[in-house]
MARDRENLO-730867 format. One record per residue (C-alpha): residue number from 1; x negated, y, z negated; residue in one letter. Coordinates in pm, 1 decimal, padded with zeros to 6 digits. Layout:
# MARDRENLO-730867
   k       c1       c2       c3 r
 NUM        X        Y        Z A
...
This chain:
# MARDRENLO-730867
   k       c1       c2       c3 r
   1  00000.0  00000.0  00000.0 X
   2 -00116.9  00338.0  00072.4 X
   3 -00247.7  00566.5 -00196.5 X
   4 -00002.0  00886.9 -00167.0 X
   5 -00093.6  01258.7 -00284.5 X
   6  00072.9  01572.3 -00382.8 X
   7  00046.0  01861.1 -00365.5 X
   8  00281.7  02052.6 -00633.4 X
   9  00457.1  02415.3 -00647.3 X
  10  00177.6  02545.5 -00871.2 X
  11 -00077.4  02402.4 -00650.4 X
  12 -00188.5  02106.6 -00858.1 X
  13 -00236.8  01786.8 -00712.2 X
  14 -00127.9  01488.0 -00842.1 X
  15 -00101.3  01154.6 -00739.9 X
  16  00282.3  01001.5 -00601.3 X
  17  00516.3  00847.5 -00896.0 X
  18  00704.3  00611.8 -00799.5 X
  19  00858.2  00607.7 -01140.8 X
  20  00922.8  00984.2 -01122.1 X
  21  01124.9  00932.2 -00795.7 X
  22  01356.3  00594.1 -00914.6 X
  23  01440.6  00829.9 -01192.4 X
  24  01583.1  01091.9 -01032.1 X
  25  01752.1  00844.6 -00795.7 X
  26  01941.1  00663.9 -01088.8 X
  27  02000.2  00992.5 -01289.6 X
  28  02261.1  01049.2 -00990.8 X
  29  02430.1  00764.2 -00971.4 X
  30  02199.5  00483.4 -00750.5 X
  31  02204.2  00107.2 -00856.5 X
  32  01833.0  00028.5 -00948.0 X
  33  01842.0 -00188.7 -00583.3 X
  34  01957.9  00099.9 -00394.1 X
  35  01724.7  00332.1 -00596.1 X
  36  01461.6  00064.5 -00478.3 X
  37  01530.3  00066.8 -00118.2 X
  38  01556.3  00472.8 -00039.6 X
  39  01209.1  00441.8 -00216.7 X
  40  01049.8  00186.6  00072.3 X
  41  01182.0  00424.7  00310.4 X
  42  01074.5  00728.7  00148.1 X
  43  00680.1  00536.6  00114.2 X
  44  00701.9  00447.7  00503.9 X
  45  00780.6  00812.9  00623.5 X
  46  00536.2  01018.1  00389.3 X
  47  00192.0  01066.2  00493.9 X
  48 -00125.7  01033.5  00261.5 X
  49 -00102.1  01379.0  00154.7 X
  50  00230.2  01586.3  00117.3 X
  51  00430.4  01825.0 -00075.0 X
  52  00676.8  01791.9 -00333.9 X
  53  00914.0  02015.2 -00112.1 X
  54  00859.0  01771.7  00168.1 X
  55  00941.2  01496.9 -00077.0 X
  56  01266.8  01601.7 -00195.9 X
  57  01404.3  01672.5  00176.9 X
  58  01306.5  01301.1  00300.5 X
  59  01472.6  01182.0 -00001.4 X
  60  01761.9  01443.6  00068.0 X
  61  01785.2  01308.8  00381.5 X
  62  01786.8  00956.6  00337.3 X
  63  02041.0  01009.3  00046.2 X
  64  02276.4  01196.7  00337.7 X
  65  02341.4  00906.8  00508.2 X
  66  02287.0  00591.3  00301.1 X
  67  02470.3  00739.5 -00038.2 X
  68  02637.7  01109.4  00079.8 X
  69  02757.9  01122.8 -00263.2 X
  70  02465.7  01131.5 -00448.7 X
  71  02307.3  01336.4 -00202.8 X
  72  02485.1  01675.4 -00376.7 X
  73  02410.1  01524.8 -00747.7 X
  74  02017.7  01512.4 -00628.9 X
  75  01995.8  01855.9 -00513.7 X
  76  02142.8  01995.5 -00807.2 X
  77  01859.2  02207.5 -00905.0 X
  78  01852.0  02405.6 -00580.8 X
  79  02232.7  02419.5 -00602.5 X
  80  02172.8  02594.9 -00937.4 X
  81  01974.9  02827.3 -00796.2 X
  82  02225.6  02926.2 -00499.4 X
  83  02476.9  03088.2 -00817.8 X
  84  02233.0  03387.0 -00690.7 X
  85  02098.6  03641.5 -00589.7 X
  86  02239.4  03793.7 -00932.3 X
  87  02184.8  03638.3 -01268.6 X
  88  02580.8  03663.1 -01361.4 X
  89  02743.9  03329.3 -01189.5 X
  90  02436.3  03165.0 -01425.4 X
  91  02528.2  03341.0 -01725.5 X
  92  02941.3  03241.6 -01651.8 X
  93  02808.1  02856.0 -01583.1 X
  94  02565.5  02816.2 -01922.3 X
  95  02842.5  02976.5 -02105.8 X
  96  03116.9  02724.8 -01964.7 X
  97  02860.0  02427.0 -02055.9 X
  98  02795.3  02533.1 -02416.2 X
  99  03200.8  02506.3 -02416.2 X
 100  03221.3  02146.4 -02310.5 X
 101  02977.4  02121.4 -02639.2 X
 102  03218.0  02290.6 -02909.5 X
 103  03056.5  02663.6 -02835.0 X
 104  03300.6  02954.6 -02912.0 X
 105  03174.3  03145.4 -02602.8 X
 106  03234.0  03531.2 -02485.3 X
 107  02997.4  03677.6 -02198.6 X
 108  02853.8  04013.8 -02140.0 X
 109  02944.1  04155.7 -02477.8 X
 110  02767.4  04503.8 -02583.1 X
 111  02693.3  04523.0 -02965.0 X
 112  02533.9  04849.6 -03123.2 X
 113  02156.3  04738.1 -03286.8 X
 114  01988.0  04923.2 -03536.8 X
 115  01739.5  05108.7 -03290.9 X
 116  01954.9  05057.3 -02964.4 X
 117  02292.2  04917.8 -02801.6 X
 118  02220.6  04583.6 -02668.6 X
 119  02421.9  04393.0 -02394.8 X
 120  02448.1  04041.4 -02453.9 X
 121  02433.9  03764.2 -02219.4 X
 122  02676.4  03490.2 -02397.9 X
 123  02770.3  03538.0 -02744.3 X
 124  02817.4  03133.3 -02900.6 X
 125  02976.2  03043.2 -03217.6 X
 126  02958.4  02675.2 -03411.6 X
 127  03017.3  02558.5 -03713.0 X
 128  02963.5  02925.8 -03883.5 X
 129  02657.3  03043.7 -03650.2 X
 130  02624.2  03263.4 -03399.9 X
 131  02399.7  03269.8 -03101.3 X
 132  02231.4  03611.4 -02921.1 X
 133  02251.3  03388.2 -02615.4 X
 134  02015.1  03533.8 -02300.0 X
 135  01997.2  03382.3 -01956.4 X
 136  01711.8  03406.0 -01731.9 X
 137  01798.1  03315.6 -01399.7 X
 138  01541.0  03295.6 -01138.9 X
 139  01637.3  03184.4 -00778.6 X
 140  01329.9  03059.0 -00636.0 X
 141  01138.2  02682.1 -00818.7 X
 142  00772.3  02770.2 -00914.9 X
 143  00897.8  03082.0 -01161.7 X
 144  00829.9  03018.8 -01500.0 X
 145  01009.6  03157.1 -01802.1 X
 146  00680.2  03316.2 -02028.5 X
 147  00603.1  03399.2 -02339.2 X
 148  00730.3  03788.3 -02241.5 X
 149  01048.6  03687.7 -02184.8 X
 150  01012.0  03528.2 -02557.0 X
 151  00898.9  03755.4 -02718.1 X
 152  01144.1  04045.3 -02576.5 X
 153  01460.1  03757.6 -02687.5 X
 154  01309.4  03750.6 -03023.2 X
 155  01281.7  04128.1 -03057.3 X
 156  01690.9  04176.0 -02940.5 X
 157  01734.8  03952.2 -03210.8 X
 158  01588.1  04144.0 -03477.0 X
 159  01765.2  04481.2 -03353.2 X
 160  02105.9  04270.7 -03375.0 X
 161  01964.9  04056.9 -03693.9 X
 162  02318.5  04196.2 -03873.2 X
 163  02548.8  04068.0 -03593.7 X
 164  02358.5  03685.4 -03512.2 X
 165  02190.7  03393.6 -03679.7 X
 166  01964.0  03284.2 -03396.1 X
 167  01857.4  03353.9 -03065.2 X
 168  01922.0  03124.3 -02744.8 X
 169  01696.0  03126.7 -02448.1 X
 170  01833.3  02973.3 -02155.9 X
 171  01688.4  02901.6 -01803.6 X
 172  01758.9  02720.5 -01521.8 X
 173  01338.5  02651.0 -01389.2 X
 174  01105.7  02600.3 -01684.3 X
 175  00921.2  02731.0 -01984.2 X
 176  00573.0  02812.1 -01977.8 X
 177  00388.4  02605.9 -02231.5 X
 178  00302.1  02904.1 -02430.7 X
 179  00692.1  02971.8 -02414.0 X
 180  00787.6  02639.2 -02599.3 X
 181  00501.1  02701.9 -02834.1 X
 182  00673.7  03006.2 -02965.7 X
 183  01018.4  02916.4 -02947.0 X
 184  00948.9  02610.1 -03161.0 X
 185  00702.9  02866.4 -03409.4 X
 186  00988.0  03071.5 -03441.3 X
 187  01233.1  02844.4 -03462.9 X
 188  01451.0  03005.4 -03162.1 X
 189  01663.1  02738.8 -02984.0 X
 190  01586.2  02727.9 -02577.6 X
 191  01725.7  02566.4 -02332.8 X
 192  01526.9  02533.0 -01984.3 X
 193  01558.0  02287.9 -01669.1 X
 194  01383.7  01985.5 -01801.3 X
 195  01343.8  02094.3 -02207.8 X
 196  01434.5  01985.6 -02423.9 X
 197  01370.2  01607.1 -02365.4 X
 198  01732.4  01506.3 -02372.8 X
 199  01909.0  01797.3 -02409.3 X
 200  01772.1  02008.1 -02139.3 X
 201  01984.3  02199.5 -01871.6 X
 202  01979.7  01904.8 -01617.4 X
 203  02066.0  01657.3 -01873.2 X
 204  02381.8  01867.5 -02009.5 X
 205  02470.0  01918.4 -01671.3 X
 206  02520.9  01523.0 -01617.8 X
 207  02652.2  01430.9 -01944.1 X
 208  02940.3  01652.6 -01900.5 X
 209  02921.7  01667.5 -01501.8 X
 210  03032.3  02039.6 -01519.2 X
 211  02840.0  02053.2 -01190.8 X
 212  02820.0  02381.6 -01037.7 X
 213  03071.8  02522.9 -00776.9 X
 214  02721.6  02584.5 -00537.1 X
 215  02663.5  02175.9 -00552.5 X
 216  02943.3  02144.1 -00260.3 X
 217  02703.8  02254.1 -00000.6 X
 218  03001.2  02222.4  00272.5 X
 219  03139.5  02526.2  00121.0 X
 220  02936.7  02842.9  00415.4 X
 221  02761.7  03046.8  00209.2 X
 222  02950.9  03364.2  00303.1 X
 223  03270.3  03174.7  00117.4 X
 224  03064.1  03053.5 -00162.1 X
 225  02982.8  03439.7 -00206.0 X
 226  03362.2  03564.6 -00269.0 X
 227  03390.1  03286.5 -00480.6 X
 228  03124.0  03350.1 -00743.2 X
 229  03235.8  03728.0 -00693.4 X
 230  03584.7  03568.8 -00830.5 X
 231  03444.6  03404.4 -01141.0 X
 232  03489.4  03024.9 -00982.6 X
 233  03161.8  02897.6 -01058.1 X
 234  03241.8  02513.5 -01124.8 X
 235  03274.4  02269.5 -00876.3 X
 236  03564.1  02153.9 -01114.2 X
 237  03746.5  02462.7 -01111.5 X
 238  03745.6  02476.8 -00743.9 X
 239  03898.9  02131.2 -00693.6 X
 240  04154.4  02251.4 -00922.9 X
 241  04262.5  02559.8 -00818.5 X
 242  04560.8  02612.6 -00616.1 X
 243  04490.2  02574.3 -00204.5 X
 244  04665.9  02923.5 -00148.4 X
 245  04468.8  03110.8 -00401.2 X
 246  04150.0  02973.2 -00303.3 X
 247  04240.0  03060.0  00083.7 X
 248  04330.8  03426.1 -00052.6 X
 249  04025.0  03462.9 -00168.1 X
 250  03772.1  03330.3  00061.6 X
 251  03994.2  03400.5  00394.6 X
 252  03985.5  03021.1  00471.9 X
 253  04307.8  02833.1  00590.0 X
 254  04448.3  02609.2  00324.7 X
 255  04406.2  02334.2  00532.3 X
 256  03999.6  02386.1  00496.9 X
 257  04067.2  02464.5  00131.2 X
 258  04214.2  02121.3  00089.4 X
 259  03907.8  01938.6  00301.4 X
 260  03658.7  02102.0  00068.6 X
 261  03878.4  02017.4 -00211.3 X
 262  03898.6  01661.2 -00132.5 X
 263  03475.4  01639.4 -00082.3 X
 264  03445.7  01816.8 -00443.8 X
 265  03621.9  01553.2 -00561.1 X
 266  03438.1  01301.7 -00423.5 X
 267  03120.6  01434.9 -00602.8 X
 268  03293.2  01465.1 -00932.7 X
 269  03447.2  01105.1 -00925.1 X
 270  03122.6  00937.3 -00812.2 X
């Protein structure tokens, strides 16, 4: 078997995973055989040195027509990043997940510090604490969320230290490792794409499959627009919706409504 390289988003190379890659390919929704068997195709089609990019679309595309469904499940971390350009669909999403786990949740609230008047991001309550939650959303893979960003969180918190218990960090790439240092120092909770082990973003996402809206990438990205723009940013609260509101909004026919409808639900049921 050939020896396989890659080259990563930071620039690092690393040598191929095959464990990485039957992971990802069972987190949405693969039998270990069929995991198995996109991986020998994936091995004869990449060359001895490649790109993580290039690796996800040959897996992408092997996924399109061997398991369509899980194709949308394994590109859920670029369909995160389509709630852009602006940070708000994010901030609507994280707050609607922190719901499905108990989370009293209001967004964009403005509360008046000691120094200065803060706007706040998501405001979370459970069992008798409250959460200064902020969301940085970045719409691009290779950003990192620093040690800055930390720092600044930590600071809000202190200027609203009468109104909060804790402060939230919440991203949908990664921390730096300086980042995670801190947060745990400081005892701020954080919430990132892959941290923490088990309870990071991608992992709440598929416990509670609260995918977002972006994941149906049938929907043209002109329609997808008005819809964020509407507050839909759930893939479940599209399927839901009525047909004639949805067509309203977007300026599509029902009848194309109720296709895309029908496709959501074939994600969520899979």
């Amino acid at each position: 078997m050939k020896e396989i390289w890659v080259i990563k988003r930071d620039g690092k190379i690393e040598r191929f995973s095959r464990d990485k890659v039957l992971r990802s390919l069972l987190r949405v929704g693969l039998s270990e055989s069929e995991a198995w068997e996109v991986l020998t195709e994936l091995e004869k089609i990449l060359p001895e040195m490649t790109t993580t990019r290039y690796i996800h679309r040959v897996i992408k595309n092997i996924l399109s027509y061997q398991h369509p469904h899980a194709k949308h499940r394994y590109t859920l971390k670029q369909a995160i990043m389509k709630l852009g350009p602006e940070g708000y669909p994010f901030e609507k999403y994280f707050a609607k997940l922190l719901e499905t786990q108990g989370y009293r949740v209001r967004t964009n609230i403005i509360f008046e510090g000691r120094c200065v008047s803060h706007e706040v991001d998501v405001v979370a309550e459970k069992n008798d604490k409250r959460y200064m939650v902020e969301c940085k959303y970045h719409n691009s893979q290779g950003i990192y969320t620093g040690i800055k960003v930390a720092l600044y969180v930590k600071a809000r918190l202190e200027d609203l230290s009468e109104y909060f218990d804790n402060a939230w960090l919440a991203t949908n790439t990664k921390f730096s490792e300086e980042a995670i240092q801190y947060v745990q120092c400081v005892g701020m909770k954080a919430t990132a794409w892959s941290y923490p082990p088990g309870e990071a973003l991608e992992d709440l996402v598929e416990k509670t499959r609260l995918y977002p809206l972006t994941i149906l990438d049938d929907i043209p990205r002109r329609f997808r627009v008005k819809l964020l723009k509407a507050g839909m940013v759930t893939l479940r609260d599209f399927v839901s919706a009525q047909p004639r509101r949805l067509a309203e909004i977007t300026g599509l026919s029902e009848h194309d409504i109720e296709v895309l409808q029908k496709k959501g639900r074939i994600v969520l049921e899979k």
